[in-house]
Each structure stands twice: as structure tokens, then as C-alpha cells.
C-alpha positions as CSV (number, residue, x, y, z in Angstrom):
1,X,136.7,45.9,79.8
2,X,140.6,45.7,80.3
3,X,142.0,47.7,83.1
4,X,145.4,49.3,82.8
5,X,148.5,47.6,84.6
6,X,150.3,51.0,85.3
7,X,147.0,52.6,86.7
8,X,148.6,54.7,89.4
9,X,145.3,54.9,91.5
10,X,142.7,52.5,92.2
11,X,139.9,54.8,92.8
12,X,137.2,54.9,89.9
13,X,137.2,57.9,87.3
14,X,134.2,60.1,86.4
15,X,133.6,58.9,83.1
16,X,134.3,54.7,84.6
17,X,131.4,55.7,86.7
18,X,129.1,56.7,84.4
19,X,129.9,54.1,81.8
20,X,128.6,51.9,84.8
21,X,132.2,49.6,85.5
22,X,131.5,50.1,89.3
23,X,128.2,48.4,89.2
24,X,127.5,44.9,90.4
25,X,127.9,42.5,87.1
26,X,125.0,41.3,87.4
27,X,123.2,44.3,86.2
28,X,124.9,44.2,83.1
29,X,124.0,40.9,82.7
30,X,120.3,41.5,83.4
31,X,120.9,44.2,80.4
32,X,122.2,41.8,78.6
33,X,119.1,39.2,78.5
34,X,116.7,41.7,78.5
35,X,118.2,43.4,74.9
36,X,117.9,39.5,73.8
37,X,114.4,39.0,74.8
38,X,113.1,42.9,73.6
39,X,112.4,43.7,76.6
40,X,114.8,46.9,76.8
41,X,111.9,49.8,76.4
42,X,110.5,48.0,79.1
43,X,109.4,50.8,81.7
44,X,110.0,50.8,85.4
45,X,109.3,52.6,88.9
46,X,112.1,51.9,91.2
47,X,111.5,53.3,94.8
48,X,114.6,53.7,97.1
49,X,114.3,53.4,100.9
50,X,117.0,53.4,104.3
51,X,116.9,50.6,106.7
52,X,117.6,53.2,109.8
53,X,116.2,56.8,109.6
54,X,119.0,59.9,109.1
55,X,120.0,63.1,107.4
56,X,119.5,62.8,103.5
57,X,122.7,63.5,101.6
58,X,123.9,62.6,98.2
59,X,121.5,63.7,95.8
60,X,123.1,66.7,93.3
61,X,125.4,63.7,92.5
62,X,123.3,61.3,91.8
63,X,121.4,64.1,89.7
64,X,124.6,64.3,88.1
65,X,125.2,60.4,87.7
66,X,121.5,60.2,85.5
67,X,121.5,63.7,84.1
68,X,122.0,62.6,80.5
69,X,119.0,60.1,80.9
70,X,115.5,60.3,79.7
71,X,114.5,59.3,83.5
72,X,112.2,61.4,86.0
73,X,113.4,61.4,89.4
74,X,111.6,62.4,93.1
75,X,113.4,63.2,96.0
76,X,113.6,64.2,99.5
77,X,115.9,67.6,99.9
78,X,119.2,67.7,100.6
79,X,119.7,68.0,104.6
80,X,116.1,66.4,105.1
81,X,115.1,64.2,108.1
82,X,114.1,60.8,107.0
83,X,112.7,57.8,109.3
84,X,113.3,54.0,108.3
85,X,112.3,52.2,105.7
86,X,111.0,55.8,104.3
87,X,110.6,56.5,100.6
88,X,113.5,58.6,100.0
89,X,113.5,58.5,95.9
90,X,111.9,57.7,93.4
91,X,112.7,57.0,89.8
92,X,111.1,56.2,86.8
93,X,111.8,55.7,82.9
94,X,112.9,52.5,80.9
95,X,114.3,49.9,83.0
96,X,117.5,50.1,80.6
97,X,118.2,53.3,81.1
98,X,118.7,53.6,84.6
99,X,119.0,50.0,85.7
100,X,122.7,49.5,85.7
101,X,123.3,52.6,88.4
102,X,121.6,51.1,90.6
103,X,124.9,49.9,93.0
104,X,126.2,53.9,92.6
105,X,123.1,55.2,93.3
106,X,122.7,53.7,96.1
107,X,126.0,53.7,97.4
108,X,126.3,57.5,96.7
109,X,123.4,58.5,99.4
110,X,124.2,55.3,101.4
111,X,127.7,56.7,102.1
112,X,127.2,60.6,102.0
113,X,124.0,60.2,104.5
114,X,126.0,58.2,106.4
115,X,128.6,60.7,107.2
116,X,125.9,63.3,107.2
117,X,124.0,61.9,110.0
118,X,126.9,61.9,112.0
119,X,128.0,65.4,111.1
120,X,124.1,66.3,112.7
121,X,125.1,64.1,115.6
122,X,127.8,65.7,116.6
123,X,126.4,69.7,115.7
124,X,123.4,68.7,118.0
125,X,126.0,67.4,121.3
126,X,127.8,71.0,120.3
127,X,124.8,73.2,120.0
128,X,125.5,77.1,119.1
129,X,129.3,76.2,119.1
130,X,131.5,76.0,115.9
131,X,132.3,72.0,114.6
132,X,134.3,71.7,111.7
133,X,135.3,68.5,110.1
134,X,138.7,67.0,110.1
135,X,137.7,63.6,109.0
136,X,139.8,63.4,105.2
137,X,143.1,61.8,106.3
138,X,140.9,59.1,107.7
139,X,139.2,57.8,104.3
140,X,140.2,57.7,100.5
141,X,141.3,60.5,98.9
142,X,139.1,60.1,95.8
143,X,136.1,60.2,98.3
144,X,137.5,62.4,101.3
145,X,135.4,65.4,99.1
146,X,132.5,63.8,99.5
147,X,132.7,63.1,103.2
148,X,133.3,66.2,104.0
149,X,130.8,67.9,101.6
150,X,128.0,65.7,103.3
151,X,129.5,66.7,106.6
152,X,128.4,70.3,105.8
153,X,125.1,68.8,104.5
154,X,124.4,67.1,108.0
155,X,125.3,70.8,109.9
156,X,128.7,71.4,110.7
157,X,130.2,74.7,109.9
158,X,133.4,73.9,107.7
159,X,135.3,71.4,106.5
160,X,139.5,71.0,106.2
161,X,139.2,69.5,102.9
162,X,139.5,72.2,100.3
163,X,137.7,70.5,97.3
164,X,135.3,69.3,100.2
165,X,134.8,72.7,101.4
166,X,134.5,74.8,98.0
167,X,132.1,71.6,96.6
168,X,130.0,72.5,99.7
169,X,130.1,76.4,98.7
170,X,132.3,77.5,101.5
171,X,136.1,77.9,102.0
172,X,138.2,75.2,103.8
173,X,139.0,75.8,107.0
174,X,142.1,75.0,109.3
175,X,145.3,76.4,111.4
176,X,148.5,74.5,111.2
177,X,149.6,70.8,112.2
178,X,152.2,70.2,114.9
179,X,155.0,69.5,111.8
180,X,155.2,73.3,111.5
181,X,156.3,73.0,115.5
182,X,158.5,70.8,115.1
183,X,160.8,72.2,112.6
184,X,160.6,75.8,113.8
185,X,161.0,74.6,117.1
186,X,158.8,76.8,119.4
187,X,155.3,77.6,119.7
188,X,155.5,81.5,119.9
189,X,157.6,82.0,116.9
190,X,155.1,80.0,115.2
191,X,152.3,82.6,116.3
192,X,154.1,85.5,114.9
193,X,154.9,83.8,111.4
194,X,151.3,82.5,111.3
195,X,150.1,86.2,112.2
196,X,153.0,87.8,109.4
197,X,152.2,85.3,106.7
198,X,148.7,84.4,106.8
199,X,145.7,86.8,104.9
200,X,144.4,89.2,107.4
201,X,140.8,87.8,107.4
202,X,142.2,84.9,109.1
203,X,141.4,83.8,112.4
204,X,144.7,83.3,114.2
205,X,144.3,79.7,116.2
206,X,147.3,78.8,117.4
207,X,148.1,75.2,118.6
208,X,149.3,75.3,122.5
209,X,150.2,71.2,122.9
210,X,153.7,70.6,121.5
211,X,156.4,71.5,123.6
212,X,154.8,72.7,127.2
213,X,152.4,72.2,129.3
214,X,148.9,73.3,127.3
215,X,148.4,76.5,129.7
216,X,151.7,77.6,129.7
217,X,152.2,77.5,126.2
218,X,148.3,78.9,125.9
219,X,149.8,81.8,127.6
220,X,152.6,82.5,126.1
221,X,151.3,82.6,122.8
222,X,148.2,85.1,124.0
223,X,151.0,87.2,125.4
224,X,153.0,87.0,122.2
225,X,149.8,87.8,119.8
226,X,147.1,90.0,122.0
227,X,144.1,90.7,120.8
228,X,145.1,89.4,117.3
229,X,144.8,85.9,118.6
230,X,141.6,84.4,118.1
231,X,141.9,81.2,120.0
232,X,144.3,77.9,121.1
233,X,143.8,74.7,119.8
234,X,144.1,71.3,122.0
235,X,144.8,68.7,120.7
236,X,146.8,66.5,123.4
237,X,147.2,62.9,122.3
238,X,146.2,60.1,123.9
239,X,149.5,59.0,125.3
240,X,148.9,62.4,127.6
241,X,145.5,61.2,128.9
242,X,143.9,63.7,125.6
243,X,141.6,66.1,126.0
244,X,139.7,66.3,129.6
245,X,137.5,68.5,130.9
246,X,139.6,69.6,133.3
247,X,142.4,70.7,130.9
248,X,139.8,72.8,129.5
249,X,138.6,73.9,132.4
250,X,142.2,75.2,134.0
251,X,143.3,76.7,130.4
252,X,140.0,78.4,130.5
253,X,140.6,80.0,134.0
254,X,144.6,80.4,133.8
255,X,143.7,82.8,130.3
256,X,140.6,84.4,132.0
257,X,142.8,85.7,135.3
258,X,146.0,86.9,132.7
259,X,143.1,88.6,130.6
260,X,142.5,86.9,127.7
261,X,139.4,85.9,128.2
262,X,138.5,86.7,124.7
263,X,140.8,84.0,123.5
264,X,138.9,81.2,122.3
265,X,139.4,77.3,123.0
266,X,139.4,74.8,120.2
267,X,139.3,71.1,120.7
268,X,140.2,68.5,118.3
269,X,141.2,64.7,118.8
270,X,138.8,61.6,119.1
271,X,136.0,63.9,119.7
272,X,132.2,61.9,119.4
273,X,128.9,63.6,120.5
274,X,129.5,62.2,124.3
275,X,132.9,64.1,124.7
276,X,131.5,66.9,122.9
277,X,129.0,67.7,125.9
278,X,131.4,67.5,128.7
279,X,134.3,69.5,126.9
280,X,131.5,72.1,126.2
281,X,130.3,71.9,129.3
282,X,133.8,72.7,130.6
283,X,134.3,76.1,128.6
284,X,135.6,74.5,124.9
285,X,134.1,76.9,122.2
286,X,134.9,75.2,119.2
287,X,135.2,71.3,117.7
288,X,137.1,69.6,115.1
289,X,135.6,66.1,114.9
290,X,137.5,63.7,112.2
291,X,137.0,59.9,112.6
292,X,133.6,59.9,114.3
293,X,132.7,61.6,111.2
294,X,134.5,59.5,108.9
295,X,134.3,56.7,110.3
296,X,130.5,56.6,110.1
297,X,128.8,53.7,108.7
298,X,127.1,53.9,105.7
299,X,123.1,54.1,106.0
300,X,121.7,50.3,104.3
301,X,119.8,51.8,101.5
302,X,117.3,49.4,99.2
303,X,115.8,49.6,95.4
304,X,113.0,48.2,94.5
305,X,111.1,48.1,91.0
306,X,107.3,48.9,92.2
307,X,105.9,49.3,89.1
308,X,106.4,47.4,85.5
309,X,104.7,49.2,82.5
310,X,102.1,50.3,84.6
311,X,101.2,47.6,86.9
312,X,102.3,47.2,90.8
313,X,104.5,45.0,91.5
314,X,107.0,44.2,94.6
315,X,109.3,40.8,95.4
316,X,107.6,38.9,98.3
317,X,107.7,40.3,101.3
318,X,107.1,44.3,100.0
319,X,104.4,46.5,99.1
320,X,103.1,46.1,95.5
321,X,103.0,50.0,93.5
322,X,104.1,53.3,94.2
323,X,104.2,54.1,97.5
324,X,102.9,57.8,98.2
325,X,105.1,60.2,99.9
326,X,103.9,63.8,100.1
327,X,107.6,65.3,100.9
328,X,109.1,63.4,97.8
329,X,110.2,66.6,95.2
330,X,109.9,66.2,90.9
331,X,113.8,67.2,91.1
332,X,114.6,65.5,87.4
């Protein structure tokens, strides 16, 4: 394999997945002396399983990753609850066949339930209120889809990212960044061009953080639109103390007593599933959450062979055979 010089982007392609160059080498090497000896019919049960329990995510692609191949496959369901060191997947067929995917497979639902268990973290602090994910400018691009996506899979209710959002089935969902601000240079004419220019379906969130004071400008802006605003965005940095409860709290009022009270409050900016409580506690209605998100770890995931041509086996320390699991699915 010779990689090109003038590559532009380091991220792997589709088809450099699937021909297995992201894999470990020593996969290919262990395809290698197996061919030599005539072992490569060989069959195999390979049984995957998390170190920590979380929100299963992942799987359509690594359907997609093994489709071609003569291999059966059991799974938990998309979205699914699973404990530690539970049997999450299950895989059978010649050794050769589906041995080398071994580091993607795993690193597909390692990654995706990852950021999926957060996503459910941080729905659960929210409760009936609206999260959606802001977490792509935080990660790769070539894998900012996939976050996202498995954001959705772990319950939140929309994601920025629009290949993200439309892989998930859903539109992407967003207002404006504080550039826009900037270079018009005022809040409320910002709210009228948003209102003129954008599709009517769309919900007019206005940001209320750049120039004034966050309930000032909140005012001004519900003043400017009526009942065609939908809700204010905060999104104070930290160099202003960010987001407290009690900014929420005096917006809240100061629009309640000028009549808005149907104007909703959106919060963005550092959020996690502690912050979350107390800002919802404090009147916040919705929640863009980005790095906590993004920024998840990765859930440890483990393959082991259990079975070889027929017989149980395991490495020291594990199991020998197949190891039932009732909410396992034939998926493949």
C-alpha cells in the first residue's frame, strides 16, 4: 500500500475502509499465515462486549462495513441499554472473512456509543425539554456525521450537523452564529433579516448576547419580532461569568412582565448534565450541548473468538463458547 503525497485530507475513504488499511497490521499478518498454513476456511464465533455499560450505537454501519460478506451477525438494537461486560454482538462465518475488521468494528460502536451515552446523559438531566447537539466543530470533520448521528441515537432531538442530521432521518437544526452580528452590526436588524429571509416553517431564535446586556437585547428583539419570535438564545462566554441561573432567571421575568412570556429561552455553551438541571431549574426551555457530547470517551469495547469450528474456546481468563444472550437480534 503506497499512500499519496498530495492527499489533501488525512481522514480514511469508504472504499480504504473496507479494503481493511485502517486495521491494526497485525490482522493482516494473522491472514497472512493462516492462507500459508490452509487454515483460511477456518470458521469462527467472535463475541463483542463493553467494559462499562451504555447506550448501543453504531450498528447500520457496521452492517454496512460486512454487508458483502458471507458472515451472520447478532445484535443488540440500536438505542438499546447495555450493562458491562454484556454480549453486545455476535458474529460468525470464516475467520478470513471477517477477521481483518475487527479494529473498525470495534471502533465504530466504541466511538458512536460513546457519544451516544452522553447524548442520553444529558436528555435525562433535561427531561421533556428540547437538546440539540452542537458538538461538530469540536471533532473531525470526516467523523463529526457520526457523532452527531449517534447523538440522536442516545435521545436528543436534533443535531446542527446537516449530513449528521439527515443520516439520522431528520433535518439539521440551528439559528445563526454571532459573525452574522458582527458584520450587520445590531441585534434587531438581524431579527428582521432572519424573519424576511428564512422559510416560514422556521422557528425564529434569535441570539440576545452580542452587543447588550442579554435582557435588554432579549427585549428588544421580542419587541422588534412579536409573536413571530419563537425564543432567545444565550450563549454568554465565559469571560462574562457564561450562563447562570440567574441570567436565566431575570431574562425569564424581565420578558414575562413586558409580555412575552411565550418567548422561549435557549441555552448553549459548556452545558453537561449538572448545568443542565440548574439552568432548567431556572426557566431555560431548550439546550444545545456540544463538547460534553463530543468530547465523550469512547466506550472500551473487546472481541473475542469463542468458538473455532465448532468447539468453545476463550484466551485464559474468559468464558470458553458462546455465551447466551436472549436480547441479541439475527440482524445479518
Amino acid at each position: 500500500m503506497q499512500v499519496n503525497k498530495e492527499r489533501r485530507l488525512f481522514s480514511a475513504q469508504h472504499e480504504e475502509i473496507i479494503n481493511g488499511a485502517t486495521t491494526d497490521i497485525y490482522f493482516i499478518k494473522t491472514q497472512e499465515i493462516l492462507a500459508k498454513k490452509g487454515l483460511e476456511d477456518t470458521r469462527a464465533v467472535a463475541e463483542i462486549f463493553p467494559r462499562s455499560g451504555g447506550i448501543m450505537a453504531g450498528v447500520p454501519e457496521v452492517l454496512g462495513l460486512l454487508r458483502d460478506l458471507p458472515v451472520e451477525v447478532w445484535s443488540l438494537e440500536e438505542g438499546q441499554a447495555f450493562a458491562e461486560k454484556e454480549v453486545i454482538m455476535r458474529i460468525a462465518g470464516k475467520y478470513s472473512d471477517f477477521g481483518i475488521y475487527e479494529t473498525a468494528v470495534l471502533g465504530i460502536l466504541a466511538s458512536s456509543s460513546g457519544w451516544a451515552t452522553a447524548a442520553r446523559k444529558v436528555k435525562e438531566a433535561a427531561g421533556g425539554k428540547r437538546v440539540l447537539c452542537f458538538g461538530a466543530r469540536h471533532v473531525h470533520p470526516a467523523v463529526a456525521p457520526v457523532m452527531e448521528r449517534a447523538a440522536m441515537v442516545g435521545g436528543v432531538d436534533g443535531a446542527s450537523c446537516i449530513l449528521g442530521a439527515k443520516l439520522a432521518g431528520a433535518e439539521p437544526s440551528g439559528t445563526v452564529p454571532h459573525a452574522v452580528f458582527l458584520i450587520m452590526g445590531d441585534s434587531v436588524k438581524v431579527a428582521r433579516a432572519y424573519h424576511e429571509i428564512m422559510p416560514p416553517g422556521e422557528p425564529r431564535t434569535v441570539l440576545v448576547d452580542t452587543f447588550k446586556d442579554e435582557a435588554e437585547e432579549a427585549l428588544l428583539v421580542a419587541a422588534a419580532l412579536g409573536r413571530n419570535l419563537h425564543g432567545i438564545r444565550l450563549d454568554t462566554p465565559s469571560e462574562r461569568g457564561g450562563v447562570t441561573p440567574a441570567l436565566v432567571r431575570e431574562v425569564r421575568c424581565r420578558l414575562d412582565q413586558a409580555g412575552f412570556g411565550y418567548v422561549n429561552i435557549f441555552v448553549s455553551g459548556g452545558l453537561d448534565p449538572e448545568r443542565i438541571v440548574r439552568l432548567k431549574e431556572a426557566g431555560a426551555d431548550a439546550f444545545g450541548v456540544g463538547s460534553y457530547i463530543s468530547g465523550a470517551s469512547p466506550i472500551d469495547m473487546t472481541m473475542d473468538l469463542k468458538e473455532v469450528d465448532g468447539r468453545p474456546i476463550a484466551k485464559r481468563g474468559r468464558i470458553p463458547g458462546i455465551i447466551p444472550n436472549e436480547r441479541l437480534k439475527k440482524v445479518k
